[in-house]
N, C-alpha and C positions, 0 to 999 in steps of 0.2 A: 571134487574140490581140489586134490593132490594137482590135477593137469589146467585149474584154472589160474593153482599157483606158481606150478609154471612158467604157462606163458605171460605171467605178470611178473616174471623175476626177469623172463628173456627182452620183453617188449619194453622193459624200462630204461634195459641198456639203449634202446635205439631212440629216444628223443632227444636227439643234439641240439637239436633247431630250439627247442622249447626245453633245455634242460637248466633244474633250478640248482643244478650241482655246477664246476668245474669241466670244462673241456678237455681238460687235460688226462681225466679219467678215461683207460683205455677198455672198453667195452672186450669181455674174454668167451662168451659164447651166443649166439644166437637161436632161436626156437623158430626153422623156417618148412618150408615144404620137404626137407630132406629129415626131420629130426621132432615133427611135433603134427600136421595138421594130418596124422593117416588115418583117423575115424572121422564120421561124423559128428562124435564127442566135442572132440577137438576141438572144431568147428563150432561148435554150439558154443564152447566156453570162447571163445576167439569174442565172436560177435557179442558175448553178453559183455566180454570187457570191455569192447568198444560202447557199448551203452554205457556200463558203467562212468566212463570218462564225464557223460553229461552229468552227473550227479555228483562230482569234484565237489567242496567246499569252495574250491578258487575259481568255482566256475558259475553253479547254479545259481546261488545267493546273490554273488557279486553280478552277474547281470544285471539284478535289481539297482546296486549303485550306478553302473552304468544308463538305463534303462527308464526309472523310474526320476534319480533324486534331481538328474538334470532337466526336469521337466517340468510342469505347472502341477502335477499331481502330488510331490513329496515333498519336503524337504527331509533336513535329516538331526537328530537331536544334538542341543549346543554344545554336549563334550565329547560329541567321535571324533574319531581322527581328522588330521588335516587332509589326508587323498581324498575321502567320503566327502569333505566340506567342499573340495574342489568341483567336483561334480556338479554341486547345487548352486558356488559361485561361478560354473566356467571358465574353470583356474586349471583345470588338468593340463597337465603334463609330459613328455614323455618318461619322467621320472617319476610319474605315480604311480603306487606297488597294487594296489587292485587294477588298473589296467593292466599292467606285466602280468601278476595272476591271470586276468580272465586270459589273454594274449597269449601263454604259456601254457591254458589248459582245453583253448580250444585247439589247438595247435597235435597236445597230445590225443585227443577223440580225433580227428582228423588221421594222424596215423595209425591209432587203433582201427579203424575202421579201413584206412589202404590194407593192413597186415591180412584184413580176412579178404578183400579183392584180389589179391596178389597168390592166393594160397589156397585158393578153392576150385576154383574154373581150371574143368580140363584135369583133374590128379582122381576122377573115376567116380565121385560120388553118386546115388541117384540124381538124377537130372532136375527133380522137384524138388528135390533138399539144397542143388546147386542152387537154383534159379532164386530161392527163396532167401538163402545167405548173401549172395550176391546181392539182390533184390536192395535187403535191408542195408548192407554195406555201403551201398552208393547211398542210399535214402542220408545216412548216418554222416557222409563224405561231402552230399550237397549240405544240408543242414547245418554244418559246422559252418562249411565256406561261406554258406549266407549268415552264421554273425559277421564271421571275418568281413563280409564287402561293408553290412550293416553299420559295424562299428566303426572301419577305420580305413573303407575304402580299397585302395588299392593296397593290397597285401601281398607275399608269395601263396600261388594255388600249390598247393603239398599233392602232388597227383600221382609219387608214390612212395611204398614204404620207407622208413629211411632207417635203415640198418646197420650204416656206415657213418662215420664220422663225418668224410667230406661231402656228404649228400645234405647236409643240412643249409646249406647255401643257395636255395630254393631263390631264383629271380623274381620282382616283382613284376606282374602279367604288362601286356602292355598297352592296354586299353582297358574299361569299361566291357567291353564288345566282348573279348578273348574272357573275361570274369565268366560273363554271365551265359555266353555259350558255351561253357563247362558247367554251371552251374543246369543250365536246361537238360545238358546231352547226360550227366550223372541220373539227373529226375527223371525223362524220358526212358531210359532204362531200364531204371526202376520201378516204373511202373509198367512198364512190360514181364518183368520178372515174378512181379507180385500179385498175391491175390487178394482177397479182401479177408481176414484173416484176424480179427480185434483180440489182442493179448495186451493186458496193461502193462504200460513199459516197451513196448515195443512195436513200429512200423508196419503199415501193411499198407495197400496197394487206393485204398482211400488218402492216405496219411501222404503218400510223394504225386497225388493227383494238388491234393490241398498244402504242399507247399510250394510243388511249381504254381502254383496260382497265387502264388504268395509272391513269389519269385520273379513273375510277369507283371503282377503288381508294381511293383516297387520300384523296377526298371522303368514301365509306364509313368508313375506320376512323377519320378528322377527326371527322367530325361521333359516332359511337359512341363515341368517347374521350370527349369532349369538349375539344377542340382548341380555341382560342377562334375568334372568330368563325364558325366554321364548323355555329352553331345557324340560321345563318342561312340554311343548305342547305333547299331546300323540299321535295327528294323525302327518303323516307324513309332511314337507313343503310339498311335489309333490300332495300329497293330497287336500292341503288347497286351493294350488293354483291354483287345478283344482274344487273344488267348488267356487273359486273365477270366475273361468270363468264359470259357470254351472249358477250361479244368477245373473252376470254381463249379461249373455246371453238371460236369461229369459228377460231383463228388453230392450237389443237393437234387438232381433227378435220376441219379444212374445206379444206384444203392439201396440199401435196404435198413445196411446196420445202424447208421450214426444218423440222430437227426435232432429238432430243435426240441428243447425241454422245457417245459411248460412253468414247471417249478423253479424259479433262482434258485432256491434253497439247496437243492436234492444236486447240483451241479455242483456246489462246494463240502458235499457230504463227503469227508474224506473214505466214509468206507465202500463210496461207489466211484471206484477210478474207473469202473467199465459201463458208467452211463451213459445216455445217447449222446451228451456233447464232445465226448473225450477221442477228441479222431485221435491225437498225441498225447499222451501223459508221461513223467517220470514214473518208474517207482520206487518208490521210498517208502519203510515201514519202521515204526518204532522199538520193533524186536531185534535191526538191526544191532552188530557189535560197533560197527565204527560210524563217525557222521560220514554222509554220505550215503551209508544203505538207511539210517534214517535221519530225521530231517528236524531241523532245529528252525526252519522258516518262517515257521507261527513267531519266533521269539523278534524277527525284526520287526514284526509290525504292529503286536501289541504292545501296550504301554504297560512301567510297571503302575500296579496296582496296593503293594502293600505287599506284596508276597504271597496272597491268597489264591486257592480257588477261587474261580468266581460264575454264574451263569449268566448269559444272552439268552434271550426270548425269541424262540421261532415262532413262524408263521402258524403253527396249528397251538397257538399257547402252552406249550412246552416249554422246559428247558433245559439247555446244551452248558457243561461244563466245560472250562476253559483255562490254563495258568497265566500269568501273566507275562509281559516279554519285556521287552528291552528298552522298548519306545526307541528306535533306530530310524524307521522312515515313518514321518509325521504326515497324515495327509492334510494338504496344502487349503485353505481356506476357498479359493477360488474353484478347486477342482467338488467340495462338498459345495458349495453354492451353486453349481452347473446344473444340479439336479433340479429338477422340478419338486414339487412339496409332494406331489401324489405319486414318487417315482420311487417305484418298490425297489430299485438300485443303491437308492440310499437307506431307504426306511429299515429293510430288512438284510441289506448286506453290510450297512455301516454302524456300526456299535455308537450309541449317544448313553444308552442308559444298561446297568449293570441289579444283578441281584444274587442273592444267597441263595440256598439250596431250595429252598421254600415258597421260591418265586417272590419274596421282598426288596424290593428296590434297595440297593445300599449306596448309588453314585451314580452321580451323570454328570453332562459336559457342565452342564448349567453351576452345580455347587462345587466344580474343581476337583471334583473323585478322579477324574477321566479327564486327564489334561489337553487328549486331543481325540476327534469323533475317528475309531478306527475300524478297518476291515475286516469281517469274518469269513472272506475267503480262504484264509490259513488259520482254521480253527479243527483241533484234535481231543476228543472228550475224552480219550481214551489213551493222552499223554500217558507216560514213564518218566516224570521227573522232566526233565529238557528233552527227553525222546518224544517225537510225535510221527507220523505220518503221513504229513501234509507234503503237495507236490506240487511242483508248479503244471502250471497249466502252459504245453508248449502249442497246439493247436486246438480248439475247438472250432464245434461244428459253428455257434452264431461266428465267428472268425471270415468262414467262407463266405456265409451267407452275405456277411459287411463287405467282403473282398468283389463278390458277384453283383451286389447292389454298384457299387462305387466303378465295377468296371463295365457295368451296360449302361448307369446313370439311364437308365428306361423303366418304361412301366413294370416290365418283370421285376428287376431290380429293385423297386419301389416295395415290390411285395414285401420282399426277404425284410427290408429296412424295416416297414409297418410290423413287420411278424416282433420284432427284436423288442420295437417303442412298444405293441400291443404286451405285451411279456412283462413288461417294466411299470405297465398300468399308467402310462402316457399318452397325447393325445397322438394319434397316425394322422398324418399327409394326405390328406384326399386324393390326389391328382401332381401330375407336376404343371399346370394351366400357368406360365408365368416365371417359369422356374427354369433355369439352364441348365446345361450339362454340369458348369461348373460348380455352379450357385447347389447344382443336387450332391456332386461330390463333396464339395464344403460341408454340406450336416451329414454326410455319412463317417467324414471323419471328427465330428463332433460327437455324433453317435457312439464311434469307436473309443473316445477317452470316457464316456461313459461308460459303455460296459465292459473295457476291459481293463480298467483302474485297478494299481497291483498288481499288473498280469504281467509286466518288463514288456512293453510293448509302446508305451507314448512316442518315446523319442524317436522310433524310428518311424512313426507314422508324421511326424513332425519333420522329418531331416526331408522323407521322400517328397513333402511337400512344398519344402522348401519355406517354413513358417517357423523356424525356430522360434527369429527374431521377433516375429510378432506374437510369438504367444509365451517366452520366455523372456522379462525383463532384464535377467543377467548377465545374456548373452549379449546384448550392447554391443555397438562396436565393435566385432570380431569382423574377420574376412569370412568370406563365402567360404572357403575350405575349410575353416577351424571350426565353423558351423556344422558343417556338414560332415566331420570326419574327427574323430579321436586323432592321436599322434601315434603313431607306431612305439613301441619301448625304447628307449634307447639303449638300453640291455639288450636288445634281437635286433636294432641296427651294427652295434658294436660288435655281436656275433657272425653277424652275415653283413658283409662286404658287400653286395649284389643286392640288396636294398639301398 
């Protein structure tokens, strides 16, 4: 613990680019290859802090504003702040302070994760402990860069540590093209380094299969939309979208460990982070001291209630204890209406009706107990007050399986999709007799706001498609680019000149 403190006293001096302090503060010692990484210890704490960074307050949570409120799935309650309100009216900013957050914290995991590249290769370790630190580093270095393109486009790629003051001056890349063949050549790596290796919380060699496929995705349907900038991709979409299926593929016939879960329920069981779906998870536990190592997440999405305990009814007529939350992200009328009536996506992951310890009904949507029908995907029975456990979910396995359908648009393809709607207790797709390439990737991404509602993932399934506008009334009016991209801060313009 003493060496993890450390390098989180050393590495804090080195976020200029992303620091929420004064520039003018002159950084007095560094924790670098000469003064800190000489065990494998070291090492090990290096790379947990860079995990750490994903589980920021400024980062995790706030995705969801980003992610979710701008989208047809949330909105957000009528006395939060004005940023949050921006979101859902498409009024952001570069002055909005939860953009600057996420912007400033993904910025920090970005260099946490250079510090353990830069400090490990080559200074003598076993070669399998190298390969595996390195491995996860890059995994951790692409991962970041893809919110960065995600959210706001062209940004600077942070490609290394930044130690120094005047290193914080990071150029914006200068195409589309230069983005994402860094983003490949980081994942490519990576997965060569890696092996398949399931530790919750942390990467292994399925996990940077199943985000370069994430990755080739999203370039794919970018550049086929016409997304802007993204003409400036030099392989072909048919190309992209066919290494989308080539690593999506890898990750659902080349494996053993991660695979599709039969039960919805048992996927959002907080105290199975290592079930078949969870190729990526945070982790966050309630016993944490600070937030961050635990998770306050359940509190944006439930409503309050009265102050109470209260139980949800699973699927074997039991029931699950629950506090109540904040009522922050409201889900959106249109997005509970998408569901089919016999679609266990809504029945059993979305709260209508509420009960006492004794399985008595005390409130549903219908008599106003329960002001809006909400998710029990960030449900913690086994709360501490505002502590819980809940994590977001950054890849799952149905994830791939949707990325592999939408990127063969073929009969294989077809499978994965039917596997997802059969699971959900909906009717499957016969055949595609009639059906286009396009026409079949249109319900995979319909599919996808089904089942990963809550997950921070709409918007960007929405941007790559180029369909804000048509499936977000708010967005109105805007240009193609304001669409398709957040604003940079204007706090990290006014930092860096070379932006």
């Amino acid at each position: 613990m003493m060496k993890l403190k450390k390098i989180i006293l050393g590495l804090a001096f080195a976020i200029g680019l992303i620091s929420c302090e004064s520039l003018d503060v002159e950084p007095q010692s560094f924790y670098s290859d000469e003064n800190f990484y000489k065990t494998i210890e070291d090492v090990e704490a290096a790379i947990l802090y860079a995990y750490d960074a994903l589980t920021l307050v400024s980062y995790a949570p706030v995705t969801y504003y980003l992610a979710e409120l701008a989208t047809d799935n949330c909105s957000v309650k009528p006395d939060e702040g004005a940023d949050a309100q921006a979101f859902v009216n498409w009024e952001v900013t570069s002055q909005n302070e939860l953009l600057t957050q996420f912007y400033r914290s993904v910025y920090i995991a970005i260099n946490r994760a250079n510090a353990v590249i830069e400090n490990v290769e080559g200074k003598g370790f076993n070669p399998q402990d190298e390969r595996r630190l390195l491995g996860e580093a890059l995994f951790l270095r692409a991962y970041n860069h893809f919110n960065v393109v995600k959210a706001f486009g062209l940004a600077p790629l942070q490609k290394s540590l930044i130690d120094k003051l005047d290193e914080t001056t990071a150029p914006l890349p200068e195409d589309m093209d230069e983005v994402y063949t860094f983003l490949i050549d980081d994942l490519t790596k990576a997965i060569d380094y890696l092996e398949v290796n399931r530790v919750a919380g942390r990467a292994d060699k399925i996990a940077a299969q199943a985000l370069l496929a994430k990755v080739y995705l999203f370039a794919a349907s970018a550049k086929a939309s016409g997304v802007p900038k993204y003409d400036a991709v030099t392989e072909s979409a048919d190309n992209l979208y066919a290494k989308a299926a080539e690593y999506s593929g890898y990750v659902l016939n080349g494996q053993g460990e991660y695979n599709h879960d039969l039960n919805l329920q048992n996927i959002y069981d907080v105290e199975k982070p290592t079930g078949p779906e969870h190729i990526f998870i945070l982790s966050m536990d309630r016993l944490g001291t600070e937030e961050g190592n635990y998770s306050k997440l359940s509190k944006y999405f439930i409503p309050w209630l009265g102050g109470a305990t209260v139980y949800l009814a699973n699927n074997d007529n039991s029931y699950i204890a629950t506090h109540d939350g904040w009522s922050v992200f409201q889900t959106n009328s249109d997005l509970y209406n998408s569901y089919e009536a016999t679609d266990k996506r809504r029945n059993e992951l979305i709260v209508s009706e509420i009960f006492d310890e004794n399985g008595v009904s005390i409130g549903t949507i219908g008599d106003g107990t329960i002001p809006y029908p909400f998710t029990r995907k960030y449900v913690d029975p086994s709360f501490q007050g505002d502590k819980t456990s809940t994590k977001p979910y950054l890849i799952r396995y149905s994830d791939i399986q949707l990325v592999y359908a939408e990127a063969t648009a073929n009969t294989d393809g077809l499978i994965h999709y039917n596997q997802i709607r059969k699971r959900a207790g909906v009717s499957e797709l016969p055949d595609l007799s009639g059906i286009s390439v396009d026409e079949f990737r249109d319900l995979v991404i319909e599919e996808r706001q089904r089942e990963f509602a809550y997950e921070g993932d709409r918007l960007w399934d929405l941007r790559r498609n180029n369909i804000v506008q048509q499936e977000v009334v708010e967005a109105a009016g805007l240009s193609p680019e304001a669409v398709a991209f957040y604003p940079i801060p204007q706090r990290e313009i006014d930092l860096n000149p070379n932006i």
